[in-house]
C-alpha positions as MATLAB code, in Angstrom:
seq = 'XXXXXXXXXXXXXXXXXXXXXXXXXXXXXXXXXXXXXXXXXXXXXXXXXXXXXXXXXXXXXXXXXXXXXXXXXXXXXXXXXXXXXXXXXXXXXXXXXXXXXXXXXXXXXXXXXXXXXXXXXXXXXXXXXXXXXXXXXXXXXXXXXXXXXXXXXXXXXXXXXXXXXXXXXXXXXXXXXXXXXXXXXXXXXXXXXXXXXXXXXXXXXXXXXXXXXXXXXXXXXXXXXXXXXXXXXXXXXXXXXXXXXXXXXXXXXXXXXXXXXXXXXXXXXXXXXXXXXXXXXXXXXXXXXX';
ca = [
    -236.530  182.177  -61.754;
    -234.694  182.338  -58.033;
    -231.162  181.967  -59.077;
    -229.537  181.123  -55.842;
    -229.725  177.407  -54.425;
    -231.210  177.014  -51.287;
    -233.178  173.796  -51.574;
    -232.290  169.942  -51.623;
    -234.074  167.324  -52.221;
    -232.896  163.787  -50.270;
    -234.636  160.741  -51.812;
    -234.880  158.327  -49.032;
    -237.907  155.802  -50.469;
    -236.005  153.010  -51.623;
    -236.461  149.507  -50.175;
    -232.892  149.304  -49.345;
    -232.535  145.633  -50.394;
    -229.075  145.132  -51.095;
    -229.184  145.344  -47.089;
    -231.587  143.004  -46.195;
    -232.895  142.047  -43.507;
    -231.378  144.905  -41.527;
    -233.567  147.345  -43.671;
    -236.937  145.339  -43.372;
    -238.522  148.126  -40.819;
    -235.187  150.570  -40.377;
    -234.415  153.038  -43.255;
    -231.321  151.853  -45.224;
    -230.452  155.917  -44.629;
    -230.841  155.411  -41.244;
    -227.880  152.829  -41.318;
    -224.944  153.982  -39.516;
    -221.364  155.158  -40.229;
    -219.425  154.973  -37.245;
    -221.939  156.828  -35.074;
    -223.349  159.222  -37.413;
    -226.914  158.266  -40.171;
    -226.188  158.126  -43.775;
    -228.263  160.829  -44.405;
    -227.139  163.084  -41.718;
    -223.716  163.432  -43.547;
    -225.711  164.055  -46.639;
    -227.852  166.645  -44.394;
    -224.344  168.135  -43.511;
    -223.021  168.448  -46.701;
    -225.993  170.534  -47.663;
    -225.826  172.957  -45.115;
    -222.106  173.542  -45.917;
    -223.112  174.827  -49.281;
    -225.691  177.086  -48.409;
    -228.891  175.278  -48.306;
    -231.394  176.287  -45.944;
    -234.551  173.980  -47.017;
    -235.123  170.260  -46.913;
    -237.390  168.240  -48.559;
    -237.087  164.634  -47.856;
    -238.939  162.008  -49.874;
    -240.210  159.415  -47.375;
    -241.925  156.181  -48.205;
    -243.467  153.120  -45.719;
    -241.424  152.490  -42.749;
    -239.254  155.571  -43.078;
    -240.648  157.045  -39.664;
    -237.209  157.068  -37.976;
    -235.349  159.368  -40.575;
    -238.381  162.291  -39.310;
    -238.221  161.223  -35.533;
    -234.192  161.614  -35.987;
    -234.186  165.319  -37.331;
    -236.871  166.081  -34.700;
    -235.935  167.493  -31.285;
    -235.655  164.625  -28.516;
    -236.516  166.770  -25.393;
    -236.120  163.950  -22.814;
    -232.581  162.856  -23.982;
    -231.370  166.526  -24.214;
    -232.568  167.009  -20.825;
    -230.864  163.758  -19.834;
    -227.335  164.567  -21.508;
    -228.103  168.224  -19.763;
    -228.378  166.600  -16.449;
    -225.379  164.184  -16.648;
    -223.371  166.769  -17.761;
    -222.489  165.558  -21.607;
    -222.357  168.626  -23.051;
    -220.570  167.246  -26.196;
    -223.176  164.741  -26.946;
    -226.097  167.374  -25.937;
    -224.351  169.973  -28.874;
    -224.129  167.017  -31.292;
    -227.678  166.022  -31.626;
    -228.808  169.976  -31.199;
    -226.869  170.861  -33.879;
    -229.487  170.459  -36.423;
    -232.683  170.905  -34.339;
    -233.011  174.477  -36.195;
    -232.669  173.279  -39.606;
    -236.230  173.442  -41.999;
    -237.632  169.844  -43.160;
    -240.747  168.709  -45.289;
    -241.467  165.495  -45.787;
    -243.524  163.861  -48.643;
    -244.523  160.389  -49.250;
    -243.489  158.489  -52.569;
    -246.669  156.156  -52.284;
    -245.021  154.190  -54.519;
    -241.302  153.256  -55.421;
    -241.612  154.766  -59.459;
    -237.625  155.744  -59.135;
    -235.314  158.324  -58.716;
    -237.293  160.405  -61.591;
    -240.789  160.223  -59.692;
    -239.308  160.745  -56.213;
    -237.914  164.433  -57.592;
    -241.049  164.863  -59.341;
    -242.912  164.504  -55.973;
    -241.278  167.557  -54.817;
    -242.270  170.240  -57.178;
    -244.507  171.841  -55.425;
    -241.766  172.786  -52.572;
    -239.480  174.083  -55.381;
    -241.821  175.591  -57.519;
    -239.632  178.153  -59.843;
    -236.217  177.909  -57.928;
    -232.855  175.403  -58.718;
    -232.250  173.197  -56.531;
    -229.945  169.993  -54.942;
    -230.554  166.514  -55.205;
    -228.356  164.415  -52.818;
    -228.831  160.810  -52.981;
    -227.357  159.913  -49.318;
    -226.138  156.467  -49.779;
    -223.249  158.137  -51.935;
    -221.072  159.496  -49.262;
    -218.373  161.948  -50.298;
    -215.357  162.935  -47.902;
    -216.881  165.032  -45.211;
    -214.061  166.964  -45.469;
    -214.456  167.794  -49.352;
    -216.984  170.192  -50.151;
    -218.519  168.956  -53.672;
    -221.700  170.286  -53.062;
    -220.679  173.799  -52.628;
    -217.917  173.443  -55.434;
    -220.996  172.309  -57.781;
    -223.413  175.530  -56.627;
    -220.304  177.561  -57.665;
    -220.396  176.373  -60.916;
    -223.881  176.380  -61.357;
    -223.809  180.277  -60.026;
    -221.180  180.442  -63.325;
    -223.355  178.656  -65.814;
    -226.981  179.064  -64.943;
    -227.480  175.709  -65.964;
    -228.263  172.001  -64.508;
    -224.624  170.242  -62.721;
    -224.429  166.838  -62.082;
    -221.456  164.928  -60.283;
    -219.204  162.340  -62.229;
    -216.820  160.020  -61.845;
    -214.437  157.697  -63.504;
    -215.183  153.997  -62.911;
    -213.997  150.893  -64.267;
    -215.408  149.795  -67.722;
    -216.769  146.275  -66.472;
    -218.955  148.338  -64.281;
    -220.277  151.301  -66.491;
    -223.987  148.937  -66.784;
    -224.149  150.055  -62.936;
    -224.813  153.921  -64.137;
    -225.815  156.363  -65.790;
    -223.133  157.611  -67.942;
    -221.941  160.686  -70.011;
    -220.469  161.879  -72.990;
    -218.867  165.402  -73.480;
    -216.182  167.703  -74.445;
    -213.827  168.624  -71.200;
    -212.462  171.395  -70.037;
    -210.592  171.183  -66.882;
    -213.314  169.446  -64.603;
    -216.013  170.448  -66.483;
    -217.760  168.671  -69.295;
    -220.556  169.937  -71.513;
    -221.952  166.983  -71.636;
    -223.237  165.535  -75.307;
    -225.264  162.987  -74.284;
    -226.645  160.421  -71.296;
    -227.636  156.691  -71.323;
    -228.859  154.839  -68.119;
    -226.595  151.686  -67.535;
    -225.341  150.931  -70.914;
    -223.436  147.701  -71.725;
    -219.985  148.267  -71.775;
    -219.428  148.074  -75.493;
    -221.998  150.715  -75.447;
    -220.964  153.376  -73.270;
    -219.831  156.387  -74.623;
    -217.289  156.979  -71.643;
    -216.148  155.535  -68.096;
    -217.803  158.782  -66.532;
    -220.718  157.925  -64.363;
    -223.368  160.159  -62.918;
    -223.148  159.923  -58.631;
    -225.547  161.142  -56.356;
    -225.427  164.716  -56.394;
    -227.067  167.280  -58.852;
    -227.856  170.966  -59.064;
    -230.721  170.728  -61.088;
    -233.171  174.011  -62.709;
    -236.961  173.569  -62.278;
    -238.086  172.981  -66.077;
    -236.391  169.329  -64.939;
    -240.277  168.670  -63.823;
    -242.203  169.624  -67.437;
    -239.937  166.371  -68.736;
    -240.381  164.217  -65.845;
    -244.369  164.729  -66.605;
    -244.369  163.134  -69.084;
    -241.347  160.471  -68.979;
    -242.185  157.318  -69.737;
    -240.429  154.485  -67.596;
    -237.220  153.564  -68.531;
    -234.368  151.014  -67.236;
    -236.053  148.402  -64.582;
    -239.401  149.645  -65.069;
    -238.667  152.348  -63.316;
    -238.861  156.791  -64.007;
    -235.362  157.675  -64.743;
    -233.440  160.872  -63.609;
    -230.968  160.239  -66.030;
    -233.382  159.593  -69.112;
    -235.573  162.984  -68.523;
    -231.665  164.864  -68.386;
    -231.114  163.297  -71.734;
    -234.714  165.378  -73.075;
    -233.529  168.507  -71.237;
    -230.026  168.177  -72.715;
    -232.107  169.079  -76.241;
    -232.957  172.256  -74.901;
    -230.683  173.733  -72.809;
    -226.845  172.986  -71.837;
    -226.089  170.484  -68.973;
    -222.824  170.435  -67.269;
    -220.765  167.492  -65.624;
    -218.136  168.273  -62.476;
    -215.542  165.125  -62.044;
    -214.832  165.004  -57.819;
    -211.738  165.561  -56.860;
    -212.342  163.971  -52.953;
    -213.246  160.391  -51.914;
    -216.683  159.098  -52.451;
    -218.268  155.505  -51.289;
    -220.968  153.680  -52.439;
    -222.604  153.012  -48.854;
    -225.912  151.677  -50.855;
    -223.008  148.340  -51.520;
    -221.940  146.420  -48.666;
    -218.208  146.564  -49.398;
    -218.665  150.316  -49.972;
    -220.633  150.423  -46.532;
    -217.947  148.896  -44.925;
    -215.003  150.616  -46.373;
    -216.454  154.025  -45.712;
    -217.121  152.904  -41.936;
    -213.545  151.909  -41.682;
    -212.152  155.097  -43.004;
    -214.325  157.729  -40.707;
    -213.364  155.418  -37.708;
    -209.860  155.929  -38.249;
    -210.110  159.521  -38.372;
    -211.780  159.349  -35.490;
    -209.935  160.408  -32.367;
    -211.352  157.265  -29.812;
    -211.189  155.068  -32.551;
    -208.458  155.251  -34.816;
    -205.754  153.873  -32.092;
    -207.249  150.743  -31.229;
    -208.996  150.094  -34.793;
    -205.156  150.546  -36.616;
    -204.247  147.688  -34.002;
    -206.789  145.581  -34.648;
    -206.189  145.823  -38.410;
    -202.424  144.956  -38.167;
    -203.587  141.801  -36.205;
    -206.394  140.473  -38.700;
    -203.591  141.189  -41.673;
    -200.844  139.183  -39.684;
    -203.363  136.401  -39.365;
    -204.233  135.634  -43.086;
    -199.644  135.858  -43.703;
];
């Protein structure tokens, strides 16, 4: 087996219903933060760690996420002409990057949609970045996780502490610590609170080895009717070690509304021709509700 990580796998077949009606015919990873796609800063993140392949799992009305990584020859040469060389570098910048696309004919969960994949990974490890979890672009967890999977030569997930009243929202760990890395003991998928064996959820981002696909084969639906990543890690856990990494850097739940809208405000105010004028029209809204 290919011990270096060079593949990720995006999911990107949801029905994005918690954002209804905007994601009727538009991707909800298409939805914007500030001016950038959801997925592009999961795209981003990627090829800050090392990754070099892309394998995005597409379902109906998901068009726009291929037409967006594909080159757009009449607006470069537009940008070219008027001079907006900025702009023209910005949506070059990933016009050499390698993408495959496969179709999740139907929505089976997170479990099927990696499962779809294995014939583009075949024997290697690989990412799984779910892109409506946005993580500091500034903070490279990605990279940090490939490290420790280079260490370990065994399957990484992400985790974070999150309040007990909403452990039922995730999959969630238990395991003995040491620093910011857990062996982890055991997973359950959404547990009620007086069930869960910790706070510490599972987020969207995993470094995961191939033999992840001889459980999903056979995995037999789990929470929601639905194939569960986290259920076919609990059958691989019984044969080989699985790690957890808690993040150190910010992370937003952009597939939530509030999360959507908290991440937008923070980019914006690092941004340069934003951050001004948004800070001012914050201090105004606050002295309104005094």
């Amino acid at each position: 087996m290919e011990e270096i990580v060079k593949k990720v796998i995006l999911p990107a077949a949801g029905l994005g219903t918690r954002f209804l009606p905007a994601t009727k015919a538009s991707p909800k990873e298409m939805l914007p933060i500030v001016d950038k796609p959801l997925i592009q800063y999961a795209v981003e993140e990627a090829i800050s760690a090392g990754i070099e392949e892309f394998i995005i799992i597409t379902g109906k009305n998901k068009r726009a996420i291929e037409d967006h990584f594909d080159a757009a020859y009449r607006l470069e040469e537009k940008l070219k002409n008027s001079g907006k060389q900025q702009l023209l570098k910005e949506i070059n910048k990933l016009n050499d990057v390698h993408f495959a696309y496969i179709r999740q004919k139907t929505a089976l969960g997170l479990g099927h949609a990696i499962y779809c994949a294995r014939p583009f990974v075949s024997h290697e490890p690989f990412a799984v970045i779910l892109s409506d979890d946005v993580i500091d672009p500034d903070y490279p967890l990605l990279a940090e996780m490939v490290e420790i999977y280079e260490q370990k030569k065994s399957p990484v997930i992400a985790l974070q502490e999150v309040p007990w009243d909403e452990v039922n929202r995730y999959g969630i760990i238990a395991g003995e610590r040491e620093d910011r890395v857990f062996r982890i003991s055991d997973l359950v998928e959404k547990p009620k609170p007086d069930r869960a064996p910790s706070n510490l959820a599972i987020i969207g981002r995993y470094i995961l080895t191939p033999d992840i696909f001889q459980v999903l084969e056979s995995q037999e639906p789990g929470a929601g009717g639905e194939i569960q990543l986290t259920d076919a890690l609990r059958e691989l856990l019984k044969k080989r070690p699985i790690y957890g990494y808690l993040i150190k850097g910010a992370r937003y739940d952009a597939g939530d509304k509030l999360g959507f809208i908290k991440a937008t405000i923070d980019f914006a105010l690092r941004n340069s021709e934003l951050a001004e004028g948004l800070r001012q029209y914050m201090k105004e809204k606050v002295a309104d509700f005094r």
